[in-house]
C-alpha beads as a LAMMPS data file, in Angstrom:
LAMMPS data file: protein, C-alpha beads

246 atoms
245 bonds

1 atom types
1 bond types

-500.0 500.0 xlo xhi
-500.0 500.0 ylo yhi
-500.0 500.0 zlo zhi

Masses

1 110.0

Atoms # bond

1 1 1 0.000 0.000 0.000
2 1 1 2.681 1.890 0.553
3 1 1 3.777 2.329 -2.993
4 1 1 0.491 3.247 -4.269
5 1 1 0.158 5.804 -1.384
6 1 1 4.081 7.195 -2.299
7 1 1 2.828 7.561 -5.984
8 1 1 -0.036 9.063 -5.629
9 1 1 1.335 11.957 -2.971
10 1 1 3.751 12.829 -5.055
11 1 1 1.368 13.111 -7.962
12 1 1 -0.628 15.693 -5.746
13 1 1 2.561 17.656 -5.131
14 1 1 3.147 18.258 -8.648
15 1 1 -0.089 19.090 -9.959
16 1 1 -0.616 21.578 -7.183
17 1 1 2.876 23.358 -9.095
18 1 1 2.280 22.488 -12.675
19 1 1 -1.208 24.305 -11.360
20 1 1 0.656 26.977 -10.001
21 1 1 2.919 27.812 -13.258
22 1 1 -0.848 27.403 -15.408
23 1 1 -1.959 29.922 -12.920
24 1 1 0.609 32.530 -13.796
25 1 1 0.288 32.143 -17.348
26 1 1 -3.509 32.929 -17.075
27 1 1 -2.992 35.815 -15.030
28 1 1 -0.257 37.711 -17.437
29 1 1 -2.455 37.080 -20.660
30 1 1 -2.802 40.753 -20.369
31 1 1 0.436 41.420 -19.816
32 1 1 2.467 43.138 -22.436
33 1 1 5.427 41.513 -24.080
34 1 1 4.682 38.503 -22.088
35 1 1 5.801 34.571 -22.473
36 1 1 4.279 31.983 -21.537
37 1 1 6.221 29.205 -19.129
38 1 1 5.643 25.305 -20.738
39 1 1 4.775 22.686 -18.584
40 1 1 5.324 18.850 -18.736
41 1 1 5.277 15.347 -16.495
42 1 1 7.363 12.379 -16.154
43 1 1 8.109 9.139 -14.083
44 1 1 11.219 9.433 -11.699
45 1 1 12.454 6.357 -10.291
46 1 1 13.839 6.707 -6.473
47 1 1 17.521 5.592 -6.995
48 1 1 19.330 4.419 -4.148
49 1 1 20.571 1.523 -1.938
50 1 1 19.339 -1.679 -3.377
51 1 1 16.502 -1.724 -6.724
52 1 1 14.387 0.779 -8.016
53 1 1 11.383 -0.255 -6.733
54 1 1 9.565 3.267 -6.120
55 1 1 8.354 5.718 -8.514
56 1 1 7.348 9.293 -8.594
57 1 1 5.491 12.034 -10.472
58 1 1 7.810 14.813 -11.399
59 1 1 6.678 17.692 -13.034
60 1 1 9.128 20.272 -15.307
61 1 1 9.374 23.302 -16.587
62 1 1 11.336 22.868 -19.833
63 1 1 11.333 26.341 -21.041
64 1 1 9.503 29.200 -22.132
65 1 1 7.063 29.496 -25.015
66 1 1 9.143 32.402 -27.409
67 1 1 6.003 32.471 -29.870
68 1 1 5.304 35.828 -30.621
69 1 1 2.083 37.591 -29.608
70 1 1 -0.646 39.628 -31.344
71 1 1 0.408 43.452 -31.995
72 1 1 -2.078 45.776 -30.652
73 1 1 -1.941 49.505 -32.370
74 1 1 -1.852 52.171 -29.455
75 1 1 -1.260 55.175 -31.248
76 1 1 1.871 56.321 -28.723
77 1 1 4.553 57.637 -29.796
78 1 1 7.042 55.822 -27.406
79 1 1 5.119 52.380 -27.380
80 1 1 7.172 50.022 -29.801
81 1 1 7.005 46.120 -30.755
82 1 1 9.536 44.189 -32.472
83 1 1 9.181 42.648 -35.712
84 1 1 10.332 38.364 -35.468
85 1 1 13.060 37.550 -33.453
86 1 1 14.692 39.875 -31.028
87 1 1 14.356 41.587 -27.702
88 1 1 14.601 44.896 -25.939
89 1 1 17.654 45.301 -23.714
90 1 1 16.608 46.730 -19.626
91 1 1 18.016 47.078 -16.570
92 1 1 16.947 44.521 -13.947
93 1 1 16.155 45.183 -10.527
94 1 1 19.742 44.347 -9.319
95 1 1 21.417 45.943 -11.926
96 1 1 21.990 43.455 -14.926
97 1 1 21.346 43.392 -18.244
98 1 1 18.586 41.849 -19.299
99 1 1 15.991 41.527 -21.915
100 1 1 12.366 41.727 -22.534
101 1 1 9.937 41.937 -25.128
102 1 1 7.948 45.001 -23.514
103 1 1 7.318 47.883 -25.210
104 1 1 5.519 49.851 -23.176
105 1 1 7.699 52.817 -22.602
106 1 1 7.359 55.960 -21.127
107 1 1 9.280 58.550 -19.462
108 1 1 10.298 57.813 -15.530
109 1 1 11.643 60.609 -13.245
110 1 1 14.252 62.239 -14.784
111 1 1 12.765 61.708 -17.910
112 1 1 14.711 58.305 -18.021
113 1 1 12.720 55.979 -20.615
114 1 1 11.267 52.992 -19.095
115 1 1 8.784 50.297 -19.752
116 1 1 5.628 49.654 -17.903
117 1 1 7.525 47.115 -15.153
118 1 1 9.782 50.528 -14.614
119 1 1 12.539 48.850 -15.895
120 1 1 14.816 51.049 -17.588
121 1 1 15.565 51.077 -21.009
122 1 1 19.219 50.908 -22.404
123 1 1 21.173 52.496 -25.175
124 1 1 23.961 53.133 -26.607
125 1 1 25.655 54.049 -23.035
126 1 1 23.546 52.632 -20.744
127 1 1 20.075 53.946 -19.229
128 1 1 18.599 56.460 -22.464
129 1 1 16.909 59.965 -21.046
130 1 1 15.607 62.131 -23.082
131 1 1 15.212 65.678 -23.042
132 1 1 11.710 68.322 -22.663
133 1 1 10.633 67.432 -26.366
134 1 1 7.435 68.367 -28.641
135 1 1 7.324 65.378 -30.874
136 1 1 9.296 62.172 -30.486
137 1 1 10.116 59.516 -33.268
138 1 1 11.484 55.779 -33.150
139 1 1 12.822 54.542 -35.928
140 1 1 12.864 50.951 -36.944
141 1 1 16.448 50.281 -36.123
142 1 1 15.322 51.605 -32.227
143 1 1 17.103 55.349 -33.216
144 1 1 15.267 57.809 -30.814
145 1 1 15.026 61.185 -32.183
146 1 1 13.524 64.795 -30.466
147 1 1 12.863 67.704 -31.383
148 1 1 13.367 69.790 -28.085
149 1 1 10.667 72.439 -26.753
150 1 1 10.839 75.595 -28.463
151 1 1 12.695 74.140 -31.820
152 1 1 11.466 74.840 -35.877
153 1 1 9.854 71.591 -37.211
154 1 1 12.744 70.466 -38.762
155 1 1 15.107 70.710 -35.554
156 1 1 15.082 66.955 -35.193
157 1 1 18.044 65.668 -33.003
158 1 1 19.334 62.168 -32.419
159 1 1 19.247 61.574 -28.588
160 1 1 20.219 57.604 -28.624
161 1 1 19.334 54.048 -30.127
162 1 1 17.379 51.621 -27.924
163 1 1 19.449 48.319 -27.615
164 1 1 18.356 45.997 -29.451
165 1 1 19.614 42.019 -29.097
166 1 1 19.099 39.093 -30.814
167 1 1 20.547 36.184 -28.679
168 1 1 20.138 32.265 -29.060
169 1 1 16.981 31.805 -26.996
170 1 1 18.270 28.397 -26.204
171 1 1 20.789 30.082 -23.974
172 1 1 18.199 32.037 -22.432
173 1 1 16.774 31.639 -18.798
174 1 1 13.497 33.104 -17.883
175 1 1 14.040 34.995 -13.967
176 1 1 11.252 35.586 -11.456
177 1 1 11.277 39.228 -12.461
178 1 1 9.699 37.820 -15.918
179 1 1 13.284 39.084 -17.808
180 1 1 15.337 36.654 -19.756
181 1 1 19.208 36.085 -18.946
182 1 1 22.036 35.042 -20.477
183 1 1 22.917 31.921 -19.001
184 1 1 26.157 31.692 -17.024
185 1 1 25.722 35.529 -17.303
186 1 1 27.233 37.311 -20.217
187 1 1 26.232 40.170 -22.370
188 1 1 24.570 39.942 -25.149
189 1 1 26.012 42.643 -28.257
190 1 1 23.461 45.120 -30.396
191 1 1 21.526 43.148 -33.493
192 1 1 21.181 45.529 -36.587
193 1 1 18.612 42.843 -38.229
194 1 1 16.366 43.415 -35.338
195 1 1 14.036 46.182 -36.125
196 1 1 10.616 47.509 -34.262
197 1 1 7.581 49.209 -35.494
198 1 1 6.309 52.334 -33.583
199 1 1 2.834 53.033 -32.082
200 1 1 2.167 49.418 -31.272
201 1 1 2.933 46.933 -28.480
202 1 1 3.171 43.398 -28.490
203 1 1 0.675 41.674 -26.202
204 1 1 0.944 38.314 -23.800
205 1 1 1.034 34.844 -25.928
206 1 1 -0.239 33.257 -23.202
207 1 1 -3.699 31.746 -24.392
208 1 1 -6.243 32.155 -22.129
209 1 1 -8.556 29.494 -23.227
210 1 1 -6.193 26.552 -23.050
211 1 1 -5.125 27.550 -19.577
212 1 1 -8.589 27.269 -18.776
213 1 1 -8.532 23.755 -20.336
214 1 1 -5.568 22.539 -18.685
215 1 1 -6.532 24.173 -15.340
216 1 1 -9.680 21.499 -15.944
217 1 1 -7.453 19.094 -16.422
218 1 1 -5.312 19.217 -13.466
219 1 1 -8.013 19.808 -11.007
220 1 1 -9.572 16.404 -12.464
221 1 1 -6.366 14.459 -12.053
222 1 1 -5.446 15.932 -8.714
223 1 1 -8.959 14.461 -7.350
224 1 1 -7.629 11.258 -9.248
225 1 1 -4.937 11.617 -7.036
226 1 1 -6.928 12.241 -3.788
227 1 1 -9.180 9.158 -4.782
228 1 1 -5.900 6.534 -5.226
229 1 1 -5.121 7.780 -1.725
230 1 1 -7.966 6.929 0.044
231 1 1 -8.212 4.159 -1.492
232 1 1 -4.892 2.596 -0.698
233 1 1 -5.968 3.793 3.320
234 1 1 -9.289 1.874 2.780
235 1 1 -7.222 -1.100 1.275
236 1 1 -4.643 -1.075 4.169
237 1 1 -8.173 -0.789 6.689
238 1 1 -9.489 -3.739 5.386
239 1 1 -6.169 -5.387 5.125
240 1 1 -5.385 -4.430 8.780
241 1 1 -9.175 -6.192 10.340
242 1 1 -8.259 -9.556 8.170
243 1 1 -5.402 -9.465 10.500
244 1 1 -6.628 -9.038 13.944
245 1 1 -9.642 -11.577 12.898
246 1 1 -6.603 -14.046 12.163

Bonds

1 1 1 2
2 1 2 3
3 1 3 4
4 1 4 5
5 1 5 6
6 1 6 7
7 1 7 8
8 1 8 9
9 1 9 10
10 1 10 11
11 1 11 12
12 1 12 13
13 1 13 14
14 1 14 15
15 1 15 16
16 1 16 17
17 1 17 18
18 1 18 19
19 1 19 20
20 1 20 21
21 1 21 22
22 1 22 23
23 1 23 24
24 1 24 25
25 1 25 26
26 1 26 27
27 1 27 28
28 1 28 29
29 1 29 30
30 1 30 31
31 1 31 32
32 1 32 33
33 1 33 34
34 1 34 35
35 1 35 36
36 1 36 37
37 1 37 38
38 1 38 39
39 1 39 40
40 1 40 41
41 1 41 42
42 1 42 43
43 1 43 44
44 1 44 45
45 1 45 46
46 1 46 47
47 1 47 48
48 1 48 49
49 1 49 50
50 1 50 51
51 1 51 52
52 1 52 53
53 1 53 54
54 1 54 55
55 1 55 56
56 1 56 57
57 1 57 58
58 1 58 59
59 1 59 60
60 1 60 61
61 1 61 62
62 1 62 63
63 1 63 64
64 1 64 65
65 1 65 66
66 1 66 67
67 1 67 68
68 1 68 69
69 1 69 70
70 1 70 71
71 1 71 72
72 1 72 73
73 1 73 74
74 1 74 75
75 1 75 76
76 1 76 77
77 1 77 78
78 1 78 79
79 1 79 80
80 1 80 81
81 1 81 82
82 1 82 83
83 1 83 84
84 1 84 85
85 1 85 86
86 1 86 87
87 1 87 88
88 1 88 89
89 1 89 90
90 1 90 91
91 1 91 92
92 1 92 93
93 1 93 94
94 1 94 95
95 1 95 96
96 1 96 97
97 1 97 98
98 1 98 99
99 1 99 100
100 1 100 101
101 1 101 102
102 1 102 103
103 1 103 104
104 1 104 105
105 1 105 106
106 1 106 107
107 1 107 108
108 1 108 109
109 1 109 110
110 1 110 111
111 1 111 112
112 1 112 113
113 1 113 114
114 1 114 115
115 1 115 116
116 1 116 117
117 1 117 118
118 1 118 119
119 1 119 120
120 1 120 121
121 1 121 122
122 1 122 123
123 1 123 124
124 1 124 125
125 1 125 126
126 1 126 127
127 1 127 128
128 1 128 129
129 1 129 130
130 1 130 131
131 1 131 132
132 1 132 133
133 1 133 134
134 1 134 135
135 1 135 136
136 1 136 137
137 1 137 138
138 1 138 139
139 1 139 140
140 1 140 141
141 1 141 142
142 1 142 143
143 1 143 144
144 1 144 145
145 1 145 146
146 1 146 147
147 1 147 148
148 1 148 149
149 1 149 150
150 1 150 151
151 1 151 152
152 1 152 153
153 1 153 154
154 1 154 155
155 1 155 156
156 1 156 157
157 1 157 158
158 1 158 159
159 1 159 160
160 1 160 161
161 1 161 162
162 1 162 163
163 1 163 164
164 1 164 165
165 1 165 166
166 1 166 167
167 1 167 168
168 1 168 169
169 1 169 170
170 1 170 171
171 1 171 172
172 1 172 173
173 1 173 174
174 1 174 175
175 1 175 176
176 1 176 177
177 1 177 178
178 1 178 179
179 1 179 180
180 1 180 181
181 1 181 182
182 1 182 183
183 1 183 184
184 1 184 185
185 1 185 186
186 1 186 187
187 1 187 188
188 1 188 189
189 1 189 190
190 1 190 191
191 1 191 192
192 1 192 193
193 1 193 194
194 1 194 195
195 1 195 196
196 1 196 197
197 1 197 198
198 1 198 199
199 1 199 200
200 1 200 201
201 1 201 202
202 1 202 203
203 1 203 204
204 1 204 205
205 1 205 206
206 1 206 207
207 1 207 208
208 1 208 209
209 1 209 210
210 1 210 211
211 1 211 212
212 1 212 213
213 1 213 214
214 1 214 215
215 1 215 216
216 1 216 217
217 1 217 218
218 1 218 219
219 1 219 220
220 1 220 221
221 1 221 222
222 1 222 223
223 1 223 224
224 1 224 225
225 1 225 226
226 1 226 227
227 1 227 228
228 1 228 229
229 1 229 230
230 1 230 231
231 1 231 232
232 1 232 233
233 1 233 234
234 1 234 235
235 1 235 236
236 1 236 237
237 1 237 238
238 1 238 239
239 1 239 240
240 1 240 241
241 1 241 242
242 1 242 243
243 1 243 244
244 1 244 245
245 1 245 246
């Protein structure tokens, strides 16, 4: 009994994460520039002295789901979305690089450009401010240009590039912040193929009606779960009177 009461435990433990991680996804499907984390189960023998004889539910996280999401036109001059492949170099919490596909920007204090997590947004020399403009333009190749307050039409002036990156996404590592890393670290160097469109943002491709599904899904195999244990403490009941009527 004890075997079938091991398996299905551990089978309750992961579903309750795997439920967790299909949780988050459903709650960013509004988030911009979001990706999605994948999900998957497999059997895990219990190595150790003598034979394999136990075996456990083990569920993963093999990586993140890169597929790009739907552009959604919001008319602001700062907001941009990249075309394919590519990502938007920030500045983490603690100070790193790191990359994102957000491109909700707008100006922090300082009038330091930063996206809507207020992480800031790097350049050519680090964190890009830009000066008391009238109009603002970003060209496809992330070049930011201004024409400052009080200027003629034409008095358009080049205040930096947004970085933009390209890396091997197999080499990437999703943190908690909801950046991607480098792994091992590292920088990652400017892309000139990678190119953005203006006014627009690219929205979550987390899908909101297959979460759904799967959260279905989980919550009906975690009762399966809860059923195989009560059943194998039923079995060892029953098993247990036999013996004392011996």
């Amino acid at each position: 009994m004890d075997r079938m009461l091991y398996v299905a435990m551990s089978g309750v433990k992961q579903i309750m994460q795997a439920q967790e991680s299909n949780t988050h996804n459903l709650a960013n499907v509004s988030t911009t520039g979001f990706r999605a984390d994948l999900n998957e189960f497999r059997a895990m023998p219990v190595f150790g002295d003598g034979y394999a004889s136990r075996v456990y539910g083990m569920t993963e996280r093999p990586g993140v789901d890169f597929t790009p999401g739907a552009l959604v036109t919001t008319g602001n001059d700062l907001d941009v979305a990249i075309h394919g492949k590519g990502f938007i170099a920030v500045q983490g919490a603690d100070g790193t690089e790191a990359y994102t596909r957000a491109g909700d920007l707008h100006l922090g204090t300082g009038g330091v450009l930063t996206n809507g997590a207020g992480h800031y947004v790097l350049g050519n020399n680090g964190p890009i401010a830009l000066p008391p403009y009238e109009k603002v333009e970003i060209a496809q190749d992330g070049t930011i240009t201004a024409r400052p307050l009080g200027q003629a039409a034409n008095a358009m002036v080049v205040v930096d590039r947004i970085k933009l990156v390209n890396p091997d996404t197999s080499q990437l590592e999703k943190g908690l912040d909801g950046l991607f890393r480098l792994q091992g670290g590292g920088v990652a160097p400017p892309d000139a193929s990678v190119s953005v469109a203006s006014g627009t943002i690219e929205g979550s491709n987390a899908n909101p009606v297959e979460s759904l599904v799967t959260m279905i899904n989980l919550q009906r195999q975690y009762e399966m779960q809860v059923k195989l244990m009560r059943s194998g403490e039923d079995n060892s009941s029953a098993a247990s009177k036999l013996l004392q009527i011996q």
